[in-house]
C-alpha positions in Angstrom: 184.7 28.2 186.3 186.7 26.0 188.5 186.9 22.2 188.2 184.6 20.5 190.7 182.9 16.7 191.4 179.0 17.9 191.2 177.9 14.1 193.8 178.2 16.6 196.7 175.9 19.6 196.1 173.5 17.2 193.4 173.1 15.0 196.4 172.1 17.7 198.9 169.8 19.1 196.5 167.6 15.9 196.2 168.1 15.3 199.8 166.5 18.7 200.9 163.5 17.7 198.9 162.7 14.7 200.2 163.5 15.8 203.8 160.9 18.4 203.5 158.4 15.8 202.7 159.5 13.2 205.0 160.7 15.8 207.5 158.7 18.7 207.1 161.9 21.0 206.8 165.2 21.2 204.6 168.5 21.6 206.2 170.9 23.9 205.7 173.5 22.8 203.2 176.7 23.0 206.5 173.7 21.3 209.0 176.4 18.9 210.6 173.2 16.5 211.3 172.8 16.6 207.6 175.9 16.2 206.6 176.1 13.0 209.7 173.4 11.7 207.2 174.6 12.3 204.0 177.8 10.8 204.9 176.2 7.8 206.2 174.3 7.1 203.1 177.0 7.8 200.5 179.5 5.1 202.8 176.4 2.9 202.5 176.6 3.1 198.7 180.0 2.4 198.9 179.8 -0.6 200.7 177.1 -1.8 198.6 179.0 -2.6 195.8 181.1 -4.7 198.1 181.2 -8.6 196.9 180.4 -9.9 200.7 177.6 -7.5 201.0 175.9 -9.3 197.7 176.5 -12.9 199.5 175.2 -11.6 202.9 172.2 -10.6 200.6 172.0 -13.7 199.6 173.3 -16.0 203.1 172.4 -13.8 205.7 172.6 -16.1 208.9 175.7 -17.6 207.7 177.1 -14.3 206.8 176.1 -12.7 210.1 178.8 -14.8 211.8 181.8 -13.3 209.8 183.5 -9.7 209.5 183.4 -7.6 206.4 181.8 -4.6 205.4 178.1 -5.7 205.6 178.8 -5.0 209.6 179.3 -1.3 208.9 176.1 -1.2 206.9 174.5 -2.6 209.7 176.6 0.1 212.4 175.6 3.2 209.7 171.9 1.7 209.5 171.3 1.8 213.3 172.9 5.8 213.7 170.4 6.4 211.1 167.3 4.6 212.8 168.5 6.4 215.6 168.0 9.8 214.3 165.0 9.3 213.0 163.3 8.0 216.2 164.8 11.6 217.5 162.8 13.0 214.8 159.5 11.0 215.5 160.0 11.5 219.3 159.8 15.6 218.4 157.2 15.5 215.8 154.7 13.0 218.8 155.2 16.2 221.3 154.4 18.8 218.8 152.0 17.0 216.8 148.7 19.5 216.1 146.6 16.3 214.2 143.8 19.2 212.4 147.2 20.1 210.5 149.8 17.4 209.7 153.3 18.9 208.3 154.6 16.1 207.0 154.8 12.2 206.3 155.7 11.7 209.7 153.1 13.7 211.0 150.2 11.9 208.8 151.4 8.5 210.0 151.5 9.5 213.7 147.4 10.5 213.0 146.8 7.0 211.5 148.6 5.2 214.7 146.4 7.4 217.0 142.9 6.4 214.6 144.2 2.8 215.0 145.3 2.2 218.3 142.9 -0.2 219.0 143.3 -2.2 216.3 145.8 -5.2 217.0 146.3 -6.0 213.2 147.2 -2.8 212.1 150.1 -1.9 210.3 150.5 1.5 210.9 153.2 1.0 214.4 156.2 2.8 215.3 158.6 0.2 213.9 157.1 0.4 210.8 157.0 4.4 210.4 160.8 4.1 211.4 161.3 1.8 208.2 159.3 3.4 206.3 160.2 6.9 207.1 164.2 5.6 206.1 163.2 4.0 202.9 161.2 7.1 201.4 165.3 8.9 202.8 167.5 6.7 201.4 165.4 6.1 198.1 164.7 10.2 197.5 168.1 10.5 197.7 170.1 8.6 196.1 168.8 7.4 193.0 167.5 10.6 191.5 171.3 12.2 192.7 173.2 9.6 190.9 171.1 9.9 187.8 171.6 13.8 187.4 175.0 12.9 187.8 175.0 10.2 184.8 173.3 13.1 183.0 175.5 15.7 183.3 178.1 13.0 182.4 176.6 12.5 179.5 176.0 16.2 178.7 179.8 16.8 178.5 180.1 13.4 176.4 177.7 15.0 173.7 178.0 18.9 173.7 175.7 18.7 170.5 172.8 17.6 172.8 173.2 19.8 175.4 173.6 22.4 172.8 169.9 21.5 171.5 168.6 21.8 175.3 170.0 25.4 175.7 168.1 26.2 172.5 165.0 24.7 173.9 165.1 26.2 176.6 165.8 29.8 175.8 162.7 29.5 173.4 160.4 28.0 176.0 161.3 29.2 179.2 164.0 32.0 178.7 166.5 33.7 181.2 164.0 35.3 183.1 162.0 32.8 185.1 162.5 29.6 186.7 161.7 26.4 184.8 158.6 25.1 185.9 156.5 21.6 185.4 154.1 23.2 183.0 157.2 23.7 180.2 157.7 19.9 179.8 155.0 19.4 177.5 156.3 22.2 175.3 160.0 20.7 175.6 160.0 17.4 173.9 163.4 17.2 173.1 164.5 17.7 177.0 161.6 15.9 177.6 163.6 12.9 175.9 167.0 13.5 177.1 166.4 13.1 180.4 164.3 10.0 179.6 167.4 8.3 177.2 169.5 9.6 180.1 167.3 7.1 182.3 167.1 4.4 179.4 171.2 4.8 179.0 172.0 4.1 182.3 169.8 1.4 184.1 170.4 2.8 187.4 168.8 -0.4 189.2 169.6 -3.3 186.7 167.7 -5.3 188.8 165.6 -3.3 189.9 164.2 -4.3 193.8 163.5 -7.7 195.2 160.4 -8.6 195.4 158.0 -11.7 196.1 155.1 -13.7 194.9 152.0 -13.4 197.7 150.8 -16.4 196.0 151.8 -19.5 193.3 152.2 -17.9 190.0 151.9 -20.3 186.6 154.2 -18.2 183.9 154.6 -19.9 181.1 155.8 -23.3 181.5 157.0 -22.5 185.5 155.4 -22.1 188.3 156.5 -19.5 191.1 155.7 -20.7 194.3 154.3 -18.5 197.0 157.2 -16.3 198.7 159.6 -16.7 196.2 161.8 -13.6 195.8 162.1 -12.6 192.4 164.3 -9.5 190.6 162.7 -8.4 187.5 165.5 -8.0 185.0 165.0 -4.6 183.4 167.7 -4.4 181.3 165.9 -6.8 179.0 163.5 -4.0 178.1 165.3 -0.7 178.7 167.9 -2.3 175.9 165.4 -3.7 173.6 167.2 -3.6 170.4 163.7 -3.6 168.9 162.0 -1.3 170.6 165.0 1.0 170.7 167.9 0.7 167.2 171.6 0.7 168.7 170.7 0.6 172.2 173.8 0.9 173.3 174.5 4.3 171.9 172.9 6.9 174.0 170.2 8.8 171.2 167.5 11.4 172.3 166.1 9.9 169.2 164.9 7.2 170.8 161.8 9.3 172.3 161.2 11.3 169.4 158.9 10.6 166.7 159.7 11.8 163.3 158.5 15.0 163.8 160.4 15.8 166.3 157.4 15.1 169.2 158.1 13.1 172.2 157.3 9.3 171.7 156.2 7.9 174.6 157.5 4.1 174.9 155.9 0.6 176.8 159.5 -0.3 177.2 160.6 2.6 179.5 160.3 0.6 182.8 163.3 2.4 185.1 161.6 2.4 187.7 160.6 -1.3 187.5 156.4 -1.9 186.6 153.1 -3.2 188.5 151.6 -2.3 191.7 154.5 -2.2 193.5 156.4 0.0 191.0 159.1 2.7 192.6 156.9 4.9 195.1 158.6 8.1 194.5 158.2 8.0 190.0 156.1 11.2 190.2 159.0 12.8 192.6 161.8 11.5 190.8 160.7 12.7 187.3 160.0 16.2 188.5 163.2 16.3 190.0 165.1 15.1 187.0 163.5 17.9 184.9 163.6 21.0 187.4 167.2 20.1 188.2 168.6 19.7 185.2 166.8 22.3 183.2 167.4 25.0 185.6 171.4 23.9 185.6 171.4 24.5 181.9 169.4 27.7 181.9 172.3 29.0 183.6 175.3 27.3 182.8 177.2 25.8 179.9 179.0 22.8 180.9 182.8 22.5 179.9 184.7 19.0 180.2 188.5 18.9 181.1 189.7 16.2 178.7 187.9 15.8 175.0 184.4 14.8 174.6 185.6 11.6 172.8 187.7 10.7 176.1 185.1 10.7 178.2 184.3 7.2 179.8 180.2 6.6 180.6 180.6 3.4 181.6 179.0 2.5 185.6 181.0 1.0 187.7 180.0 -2.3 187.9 177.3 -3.3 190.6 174.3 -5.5 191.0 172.9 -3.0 192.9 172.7 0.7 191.3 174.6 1.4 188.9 177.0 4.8 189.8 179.4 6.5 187.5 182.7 6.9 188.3 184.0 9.7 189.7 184.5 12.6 187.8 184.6 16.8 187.7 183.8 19.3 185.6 183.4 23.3 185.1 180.1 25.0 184.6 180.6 28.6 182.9 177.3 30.9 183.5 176.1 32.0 180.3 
């Protein structure tokens, strides 16, 4: 009932899930290691969205030679490679390989089966980087989207108001949502998907390069070229989806009120190397959000028709800015 910014306890959430993958444990919400963590990836965010952080992107050896807040990235990226060799370090003196616990585990088995292979890839520098990517990614994009959603929630009460009904015919009060009740839920089904559409976390999505020269069209890509696939131009297709400005469950529902599954829905970018952690993520997205509004109605502090949706403007991911609200149990 009381007035509260949800990026907190939403980002702890996510975090716990992907830690137990990654980890093979969750941490308790006042863990001061976790908290050390969280901290260091929400200043991270922050500093993202710094101009000189997009040029040192861009001019890294020049930019290496100046002061600004790329150099605290780089500070807050070593404490984290830091605790995770801590973890790895742990995981090599307990590992039992006839029962892996976790990612780390399952890499540390493929080191051992390739140790005398000089080519392979599977090396302790490379489990460190990997084992922070699969961190930082499970965390914060899923935690920022449920935040844009429940965002948007208190912008449109009359869509929430059609998920509570949903959701008290397919699933009830008396059991927790589960994975099987999205195909019987098409209108949640396409909230949380216009909810993805809306936003555009990751305009940009993630750089990545040609492994060879590529002929499209009347270009040609050479070899190593890094390229950012622009995916705004298909997640606001005014053809594919009328008014795409206007946030409209519509957009995934067919005329009878079944969900419409759509070519264009590309948030989490498209090819082989598309985003890792999809499967994750949208299982996440539904759990979360469906089990908040099992239990809870969500009540704005100023008018619906005052609340601003807008990001805050970043080449990077797009956040919303700051904002609280109060959930009443129904």
């Amino acid at each position: 009932g009381q007035p509260f910014d949800p990026t907190i306890c939403l980002t702890h959430t996510v975090s716990n899930v992907i830690c137990s993958i990654v980890f093979g444990d969750r941490f308790d919400y006042e863990d001061q290691k976790f908290l050390t963590l969280i901290n260091l990836l929400e200043e991270n965010n922050d500093l993202f969205r710094s101009v000189l952080v997009q040029v040192y992107n861009f001019f890294p050896t020049f930019m290496s030679y100046l002061p600004g807040p790329h150099k605290k990235i780089l500070k807050n990226s070593q404490e984290l490679i830091s605790f995770v060799r801590e973890i790895i370090k742990m995981h090599k003196e307990s590992l039992d390989p006839s029962c892996p616990r976790d990612f780390i585990d399952a890499f540390l088995i493929k080191m051992e089966e390739e140790r005398q292979n000089g080519q392979s890839v599977f090396n302790t520098d490379n489990l460190v980087r990997s084992t922070i990517d699969l961190f930082l990614a499970g965390t914060g994009t899923t935690s920022t989207t449920l935040r844009h959603g429940l965002l948007l929630l208190l912008k449109y009460p009359d869509v929430e108001e059609k998920v509570h009904e949903e959701i008290d015919r397919v699933i009830g009060r008396n059991r927790s949502p589960c994975m099987v009740d999205r195909s019987q839920m098409p209108y949640t089904d396409a909230v949380i998907h216009e909810i993805q559409r809306f936003v555009n976390l990751v305009p940009f999505s993630l750089p990545h390069a040609v492994t060879k020269d590529v002929r499209f069209r009347e270009y040609v890509i050479p070899k190593g070229t890094t390229v950012f696939p622009s995916l705004e131009s298909v997640l606001r297709d005014s053809k594919e989806f009328p008014n795409p400005e206007q946030f409209n469950p519509g957009h995934f529902l067919d005329e009878n009120g079944a969900f419409k599954k759509s070519d264009f829905f590309m948030p989490f970018s498209a090819g082989k190397r598309i985003c890792v952690g999809e499967g994750l993520a949208r299982m996440e997205l539904f759990l979360v959000l469906t089990v908040i509004l099992q239990n809870f109605t969500l009540k704005p502090l100023i008018d619906p028709k005052d609340i601003d949706v807008t990001s805050i403007p970043s080449p990077v991911i797009f956040a919303p800015k700051p904002y609280r609200l109060c959930v009443l149990p129904r």
